[in-house]
N, C-alpha and C positions, 0 to 999 in steps of 0.2 A: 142726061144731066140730072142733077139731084134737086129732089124738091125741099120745099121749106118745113110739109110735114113730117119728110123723112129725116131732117137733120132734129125735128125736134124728138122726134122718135128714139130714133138711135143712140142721140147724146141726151135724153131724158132731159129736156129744157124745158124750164118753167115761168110763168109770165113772172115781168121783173116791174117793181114798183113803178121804172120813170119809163115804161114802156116796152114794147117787143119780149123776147124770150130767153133764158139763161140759163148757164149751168157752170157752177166753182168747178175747174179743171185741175187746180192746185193750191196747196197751200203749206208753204214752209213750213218744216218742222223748228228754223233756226227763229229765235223770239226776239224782239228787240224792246229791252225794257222801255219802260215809260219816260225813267229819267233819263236817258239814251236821245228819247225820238224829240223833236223840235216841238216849241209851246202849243198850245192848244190840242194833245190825241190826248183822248178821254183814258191810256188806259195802255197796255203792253199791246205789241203788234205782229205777225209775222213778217218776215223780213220781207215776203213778196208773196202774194196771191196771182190767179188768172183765171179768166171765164171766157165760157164762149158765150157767144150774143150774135141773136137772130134778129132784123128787123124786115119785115115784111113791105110793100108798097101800102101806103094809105097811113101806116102805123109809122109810129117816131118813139123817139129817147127826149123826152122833157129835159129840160133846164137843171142842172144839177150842179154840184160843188162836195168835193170832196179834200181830205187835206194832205193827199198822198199826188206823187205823180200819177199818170194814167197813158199808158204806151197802149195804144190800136193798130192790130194787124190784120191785114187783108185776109182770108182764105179763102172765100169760093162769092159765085153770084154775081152781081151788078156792083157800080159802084155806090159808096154812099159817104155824105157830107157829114161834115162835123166842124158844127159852128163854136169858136169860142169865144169869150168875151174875157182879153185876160188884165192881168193887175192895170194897167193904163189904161181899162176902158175900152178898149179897142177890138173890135169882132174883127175875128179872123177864121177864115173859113178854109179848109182845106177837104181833101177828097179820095178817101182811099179807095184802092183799084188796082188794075193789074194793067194800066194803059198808062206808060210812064210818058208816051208822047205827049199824051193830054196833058203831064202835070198832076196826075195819080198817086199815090204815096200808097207801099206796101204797109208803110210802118209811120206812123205820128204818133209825137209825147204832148197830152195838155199836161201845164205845170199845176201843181200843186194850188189849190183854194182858188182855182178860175173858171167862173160860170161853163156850162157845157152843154151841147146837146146834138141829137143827128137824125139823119130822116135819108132814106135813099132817096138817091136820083126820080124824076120822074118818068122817065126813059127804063129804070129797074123796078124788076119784080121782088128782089130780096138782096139783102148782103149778110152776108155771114161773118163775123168776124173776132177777134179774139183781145181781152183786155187786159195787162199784166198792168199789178198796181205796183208799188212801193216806194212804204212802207206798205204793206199789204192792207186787203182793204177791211174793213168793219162798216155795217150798217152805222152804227153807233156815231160814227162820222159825216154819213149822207145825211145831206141837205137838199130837199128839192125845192125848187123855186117858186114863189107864188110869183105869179105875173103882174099885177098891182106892185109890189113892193122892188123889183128888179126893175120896171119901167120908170120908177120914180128914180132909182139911182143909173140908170142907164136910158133917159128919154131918148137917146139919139139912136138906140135898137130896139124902139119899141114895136114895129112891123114883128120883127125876127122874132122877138120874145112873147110874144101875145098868139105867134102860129105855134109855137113850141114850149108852150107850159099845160098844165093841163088842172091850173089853178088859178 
């Protein structure tokens, strides 16, 4: 079985702002202008990006918001969760994996500008997994979450949000 160093190895992944490890795997050459993409992108976008992402046991993906969709797909390792909080307020937790018995998802889309974040199982040693955005992604868009200010507009997850921000 493949370790966590060797995927960072191989696919040359580097520590990613809201946690665990990365690497852009693709990025459209097709551009979608500014006055094209819906209010708030700072700016012209590829029509779709993707990366891979490593998160390790111990290690998580902080609270974040971007303004694109975000499709997560399973590929190798343990499973791992991924918490959202979307436009109602509402956390919703799901679980990618390769055990469809359990209720495991190959593939989940968080919608566009919905709190986010993930952490493996406790039972996993690592999950590997793959992010396609679009409209494709730009830093210039992430927002990571401070904990203080997300607990106030969401007191009723503030356990969740306070294990999973890193601010």
């Amino acid at each position: 079985m493949i370790t966590p160093q060797e995927l960072i190895q191989e696919y040359k992944l580097a520590p990613h702002p809201e946690g665990g490890y990365y690497r852009e795997s693709y990025r459209s050459e097709t551009i979608i202008p500014k006055s094209a993409l819906p209010k708030g992108f700072g700016g012209d976008r590829p029509s779709s990006t993707a990366i891979y992402f490593l998160l390790e046991q111990g290690n998580f993906s902080a609270f974040h918001r971007i303004k694109s969709d975000e499709s997560w797909h399973f590929y190798s390792g343990d499973p791992l969760h991924v918490y959202v909080i979307d436009n109602a307020g509402d956390l919703i937790t799901f679980t990618l994996g390769a055990n469809i018995k359990l209720g495991q998802y190959f593939n989940f889309t968080v919608p566009a500008n919905c709190w986010f974040a993930s952490r493996p199982l406790k039972e996993s040693s690592f999950s590997f997994v793959g992010c396609t955005v679009a409209p494709g992604f730009d830093f210039e868009e992430f927002e990571l979450a401070k904990a203080d200010e997300l607990c106030k507009e969401y007191p009723q997850h503030e356990s969740i949000i306070r294990e999973l921000c890193r601010e």
